[in-house]
N, CA, C and O atoms as a DFTB+ gen file, in Angstrom:
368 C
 N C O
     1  1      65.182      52.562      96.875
     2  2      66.401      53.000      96.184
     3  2      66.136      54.258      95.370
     4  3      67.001      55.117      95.541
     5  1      64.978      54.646      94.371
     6  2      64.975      55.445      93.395
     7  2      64.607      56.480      94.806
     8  3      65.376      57.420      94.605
     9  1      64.079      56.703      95.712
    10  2      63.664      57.516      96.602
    11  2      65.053      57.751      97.485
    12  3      65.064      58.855      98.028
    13  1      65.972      57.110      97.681
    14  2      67.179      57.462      98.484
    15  2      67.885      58.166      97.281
    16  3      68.632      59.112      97.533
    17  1      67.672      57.708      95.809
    18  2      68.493      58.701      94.798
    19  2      67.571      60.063      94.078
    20  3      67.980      60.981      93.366
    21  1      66.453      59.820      94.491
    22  2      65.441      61.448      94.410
    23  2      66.496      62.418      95.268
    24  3      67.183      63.326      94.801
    25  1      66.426      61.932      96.765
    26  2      67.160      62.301      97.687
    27  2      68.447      63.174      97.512
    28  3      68.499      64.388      97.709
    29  1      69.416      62.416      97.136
    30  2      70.939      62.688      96.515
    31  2      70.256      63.568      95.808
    32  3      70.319      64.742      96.172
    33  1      69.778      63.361      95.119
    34  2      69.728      64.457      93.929
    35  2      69.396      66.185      94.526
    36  3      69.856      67.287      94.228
    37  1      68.599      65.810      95.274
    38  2      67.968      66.814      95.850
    39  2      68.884      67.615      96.608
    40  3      68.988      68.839      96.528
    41  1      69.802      66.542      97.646
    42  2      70.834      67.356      98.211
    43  2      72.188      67.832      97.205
    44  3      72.823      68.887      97.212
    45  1      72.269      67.186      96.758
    46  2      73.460      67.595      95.230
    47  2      72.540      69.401      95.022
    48  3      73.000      70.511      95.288
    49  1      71.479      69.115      94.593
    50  2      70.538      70.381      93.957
    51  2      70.732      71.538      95.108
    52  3      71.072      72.698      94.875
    53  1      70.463      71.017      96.312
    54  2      70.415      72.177      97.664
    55  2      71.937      72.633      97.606
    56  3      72.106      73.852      97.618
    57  1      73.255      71.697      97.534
    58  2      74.395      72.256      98.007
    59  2      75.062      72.881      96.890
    60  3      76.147      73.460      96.832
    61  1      74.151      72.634      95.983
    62  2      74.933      73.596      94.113
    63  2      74.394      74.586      94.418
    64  3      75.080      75.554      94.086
    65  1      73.282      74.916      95.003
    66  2      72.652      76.098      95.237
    67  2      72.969      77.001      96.131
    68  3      72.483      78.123      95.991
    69  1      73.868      76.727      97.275
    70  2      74.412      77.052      98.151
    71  2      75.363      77.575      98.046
    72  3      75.550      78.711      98.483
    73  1      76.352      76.784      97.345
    74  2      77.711      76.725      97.161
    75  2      77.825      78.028      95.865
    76  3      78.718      78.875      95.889
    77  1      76.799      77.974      94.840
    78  2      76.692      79.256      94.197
    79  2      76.753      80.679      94.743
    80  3      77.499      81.647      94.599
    81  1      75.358      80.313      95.615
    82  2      75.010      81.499      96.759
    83  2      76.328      82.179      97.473
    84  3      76.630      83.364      97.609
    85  1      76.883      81.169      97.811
    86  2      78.698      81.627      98.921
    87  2      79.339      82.178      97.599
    88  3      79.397      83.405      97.670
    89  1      79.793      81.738      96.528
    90  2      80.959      82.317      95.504
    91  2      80.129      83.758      94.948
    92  3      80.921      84.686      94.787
    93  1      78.936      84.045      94.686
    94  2      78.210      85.068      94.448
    95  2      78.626      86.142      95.479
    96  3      78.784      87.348      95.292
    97  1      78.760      85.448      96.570
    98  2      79.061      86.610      97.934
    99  2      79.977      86.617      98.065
   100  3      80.268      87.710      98.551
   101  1      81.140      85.792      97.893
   102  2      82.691      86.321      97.727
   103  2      83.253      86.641      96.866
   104  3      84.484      86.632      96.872
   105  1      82.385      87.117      95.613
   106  2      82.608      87.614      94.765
   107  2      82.517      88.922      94.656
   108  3      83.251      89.781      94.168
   109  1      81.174      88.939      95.359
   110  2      80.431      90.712      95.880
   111  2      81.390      91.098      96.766
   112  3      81.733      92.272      96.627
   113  1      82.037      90.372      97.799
   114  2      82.696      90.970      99.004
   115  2      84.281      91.141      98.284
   116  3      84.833      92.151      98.721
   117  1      85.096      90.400      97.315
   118  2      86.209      90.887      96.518
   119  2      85.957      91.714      96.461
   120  3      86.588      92.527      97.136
   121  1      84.611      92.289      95.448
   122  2      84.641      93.713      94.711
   123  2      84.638      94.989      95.851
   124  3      85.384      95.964      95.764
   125  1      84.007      94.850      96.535
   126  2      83.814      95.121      97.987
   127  2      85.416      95.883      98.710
   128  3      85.430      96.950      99.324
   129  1      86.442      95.157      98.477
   130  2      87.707      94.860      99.257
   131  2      88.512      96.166      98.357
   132  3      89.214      97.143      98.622
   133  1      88.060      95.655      97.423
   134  2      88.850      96.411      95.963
   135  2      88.706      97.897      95.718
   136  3      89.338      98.823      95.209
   137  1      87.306      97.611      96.471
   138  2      86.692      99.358      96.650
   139  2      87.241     100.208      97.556
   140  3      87.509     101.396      97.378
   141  1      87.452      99.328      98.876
   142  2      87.658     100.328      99.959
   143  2      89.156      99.987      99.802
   144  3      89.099     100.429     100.949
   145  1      90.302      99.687      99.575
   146  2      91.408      99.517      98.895
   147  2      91.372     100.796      98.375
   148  3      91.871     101.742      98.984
   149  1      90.838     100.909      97.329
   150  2      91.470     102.307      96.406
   151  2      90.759     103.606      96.897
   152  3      91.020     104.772      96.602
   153  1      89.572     102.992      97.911
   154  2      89.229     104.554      98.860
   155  2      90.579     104.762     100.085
   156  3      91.115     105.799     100.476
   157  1      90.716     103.988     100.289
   158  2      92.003     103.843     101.506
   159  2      93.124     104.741     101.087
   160  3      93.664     105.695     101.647
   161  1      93.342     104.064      99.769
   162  2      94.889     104.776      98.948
   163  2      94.188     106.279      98.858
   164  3      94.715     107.193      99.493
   165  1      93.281     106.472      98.255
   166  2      93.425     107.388      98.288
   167  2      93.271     108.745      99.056
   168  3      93.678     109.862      98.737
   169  1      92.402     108.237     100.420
   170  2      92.674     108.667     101.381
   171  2      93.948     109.099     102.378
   172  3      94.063     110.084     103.108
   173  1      94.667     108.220     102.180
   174  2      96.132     108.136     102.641
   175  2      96.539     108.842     101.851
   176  3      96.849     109.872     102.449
   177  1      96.844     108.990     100.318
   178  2      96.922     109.991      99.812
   179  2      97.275     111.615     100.245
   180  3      98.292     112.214     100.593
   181  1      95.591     112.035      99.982
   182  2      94.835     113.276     100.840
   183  2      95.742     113.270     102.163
   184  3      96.558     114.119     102.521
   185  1      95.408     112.200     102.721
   186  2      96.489     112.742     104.271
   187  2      98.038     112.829     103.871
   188  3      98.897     113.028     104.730
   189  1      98.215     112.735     103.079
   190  2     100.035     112.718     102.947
   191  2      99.940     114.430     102.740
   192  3     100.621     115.170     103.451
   193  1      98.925     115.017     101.578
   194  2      98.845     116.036     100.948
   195  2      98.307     117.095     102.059
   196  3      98.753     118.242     102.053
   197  1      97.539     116.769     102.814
   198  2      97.177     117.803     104.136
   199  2      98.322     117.664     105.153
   200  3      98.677     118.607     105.861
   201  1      98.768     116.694     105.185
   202  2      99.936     116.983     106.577
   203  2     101.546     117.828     105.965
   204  3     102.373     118.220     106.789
   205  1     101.743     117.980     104.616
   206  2     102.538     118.576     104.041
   207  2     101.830     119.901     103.879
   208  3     102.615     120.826     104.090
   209  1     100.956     120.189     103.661
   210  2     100.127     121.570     103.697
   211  2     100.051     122.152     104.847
   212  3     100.001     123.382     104.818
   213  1     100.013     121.353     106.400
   214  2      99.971     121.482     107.656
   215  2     101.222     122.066     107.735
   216  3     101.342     123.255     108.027
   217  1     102.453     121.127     107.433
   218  2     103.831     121.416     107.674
   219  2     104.002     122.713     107.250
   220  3     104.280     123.524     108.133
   221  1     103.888     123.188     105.913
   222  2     104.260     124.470     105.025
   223  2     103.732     125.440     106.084
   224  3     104.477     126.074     106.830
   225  1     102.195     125.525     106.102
   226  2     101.535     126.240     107.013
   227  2     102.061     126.727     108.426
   228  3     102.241     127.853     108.891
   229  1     102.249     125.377     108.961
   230  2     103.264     126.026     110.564
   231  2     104.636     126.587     110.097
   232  3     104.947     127.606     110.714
   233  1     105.547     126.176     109.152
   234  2     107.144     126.683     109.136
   235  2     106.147     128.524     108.459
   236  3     106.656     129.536     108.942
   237  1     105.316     128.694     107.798
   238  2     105.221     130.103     107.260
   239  2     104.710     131.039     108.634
   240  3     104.939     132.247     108.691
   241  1     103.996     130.300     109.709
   242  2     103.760     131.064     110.869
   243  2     104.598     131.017     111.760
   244  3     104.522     131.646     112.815
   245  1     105.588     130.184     111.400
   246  2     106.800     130.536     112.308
   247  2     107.586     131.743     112.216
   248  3     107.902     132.488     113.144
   249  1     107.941     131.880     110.649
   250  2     108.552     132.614     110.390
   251  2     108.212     134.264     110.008
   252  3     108.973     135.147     109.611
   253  1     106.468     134.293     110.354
   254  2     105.658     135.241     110.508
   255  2     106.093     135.862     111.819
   256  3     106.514     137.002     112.016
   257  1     105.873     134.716     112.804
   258  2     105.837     135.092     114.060
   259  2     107.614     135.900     114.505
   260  3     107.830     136.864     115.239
   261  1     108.467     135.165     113.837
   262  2     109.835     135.734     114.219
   263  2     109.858     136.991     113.541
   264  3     110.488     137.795     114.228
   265  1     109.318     137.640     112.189
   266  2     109.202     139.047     111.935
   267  2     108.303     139.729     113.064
   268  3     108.729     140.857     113.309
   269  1     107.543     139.491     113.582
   270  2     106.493     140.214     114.280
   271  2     107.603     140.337     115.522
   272  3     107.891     141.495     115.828
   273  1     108.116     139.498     116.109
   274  2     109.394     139.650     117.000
   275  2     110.188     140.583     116.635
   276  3     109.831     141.475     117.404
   277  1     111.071     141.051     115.967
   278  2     112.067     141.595     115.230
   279  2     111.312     142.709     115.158
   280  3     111.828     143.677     115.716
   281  1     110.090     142.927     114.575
   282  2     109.721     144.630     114.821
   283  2     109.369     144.759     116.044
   284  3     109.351     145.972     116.248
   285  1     108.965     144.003     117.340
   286  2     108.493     144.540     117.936
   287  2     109.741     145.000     119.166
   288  3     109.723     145.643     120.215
   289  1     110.848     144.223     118.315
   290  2     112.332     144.882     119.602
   291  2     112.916     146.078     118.510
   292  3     113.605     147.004     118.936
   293  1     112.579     145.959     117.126
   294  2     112.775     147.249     116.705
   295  2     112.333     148.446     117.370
   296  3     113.098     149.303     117.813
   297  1     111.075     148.480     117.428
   298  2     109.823     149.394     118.142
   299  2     110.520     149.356     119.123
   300  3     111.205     150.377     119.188
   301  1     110.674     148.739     119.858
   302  2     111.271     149.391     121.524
   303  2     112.463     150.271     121.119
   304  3     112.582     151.462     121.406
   305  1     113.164     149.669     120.548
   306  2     114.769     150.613     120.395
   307  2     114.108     151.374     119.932
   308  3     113.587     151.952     120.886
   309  1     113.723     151.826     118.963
   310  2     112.945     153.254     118.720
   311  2     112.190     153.746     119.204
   312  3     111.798     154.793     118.689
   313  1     111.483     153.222     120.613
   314  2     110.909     154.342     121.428
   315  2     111.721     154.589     122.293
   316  3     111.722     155.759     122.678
   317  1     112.852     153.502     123.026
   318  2     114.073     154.142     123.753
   319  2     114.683     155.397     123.023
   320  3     114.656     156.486     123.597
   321  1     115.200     155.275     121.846
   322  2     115.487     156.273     120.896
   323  2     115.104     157.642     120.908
   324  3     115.802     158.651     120.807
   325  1     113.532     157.468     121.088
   326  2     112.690     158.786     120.884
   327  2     112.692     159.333     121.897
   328  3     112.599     160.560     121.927
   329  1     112.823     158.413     123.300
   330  2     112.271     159.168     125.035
   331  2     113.981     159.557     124.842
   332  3     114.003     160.693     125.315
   333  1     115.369     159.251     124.423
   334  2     116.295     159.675     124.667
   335  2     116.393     161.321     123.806
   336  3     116.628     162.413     124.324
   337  1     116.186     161.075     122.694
   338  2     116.052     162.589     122.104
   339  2     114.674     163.825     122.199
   340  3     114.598     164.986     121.796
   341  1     113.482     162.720     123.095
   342  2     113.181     164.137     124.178
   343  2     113.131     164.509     125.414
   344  3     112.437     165.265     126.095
   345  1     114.354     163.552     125.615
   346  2     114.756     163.422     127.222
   347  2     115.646     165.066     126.625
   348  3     115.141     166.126     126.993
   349  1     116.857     165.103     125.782
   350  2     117.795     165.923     125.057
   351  2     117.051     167.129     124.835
   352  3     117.509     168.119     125.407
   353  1     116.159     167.269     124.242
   354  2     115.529     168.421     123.540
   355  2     114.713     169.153     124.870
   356  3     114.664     170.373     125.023
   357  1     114.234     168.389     125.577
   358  2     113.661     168.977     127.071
   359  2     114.787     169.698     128.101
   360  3     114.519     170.599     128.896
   361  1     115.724     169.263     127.954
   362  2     116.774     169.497     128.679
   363  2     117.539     170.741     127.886
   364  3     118.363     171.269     128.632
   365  1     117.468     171.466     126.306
   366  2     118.042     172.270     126.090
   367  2     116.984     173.484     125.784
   368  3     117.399     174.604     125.488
């Protein structure tokens, strides 16, 4: 009997020890959760803030690109312009 309750005791002793061991590690792994949680947010964040920086970025090269258009049919009418007045001036 005192040897079947050494026993108990012993396993009581092994599974307190255990059972510590597991809440120690889901304790570590909460903190763990909590971490990459507020790396997440704030990652998501950053990406909210680069894809609005992306956006700005393409509408300003859009509207780069439509001036670069606009002079470059300017430029033609003004070299039509120019071959017409020395088409004129050759001719008088």
């Amino acid at each position: 009997l005192r040897k079947k309750l050494e026993g108990d005791d012993e396993s009581r002793n092994s599974f307190e020890r255990a059972r510590s061991q597991i809440e120690a590690t889901i304790e570590a792994m909460e903190v763990q959760a909590d971490t990459l949680k507020k790396a997440l947010s704030t990652a998501e964040r950053a990406n909210e803030q680069l894809q609005q920086e992306n956006k700005s970025a393409a509408e300003r090269c859009r509207e780069t690109a439509d001036k670069v258009y606009a002079l470059m049919d300017s430029l033609r009418l003004n070299q039509v312009e120019l071959k017409k007045q020395e088409a004129e001036n050759a001719v008088r």
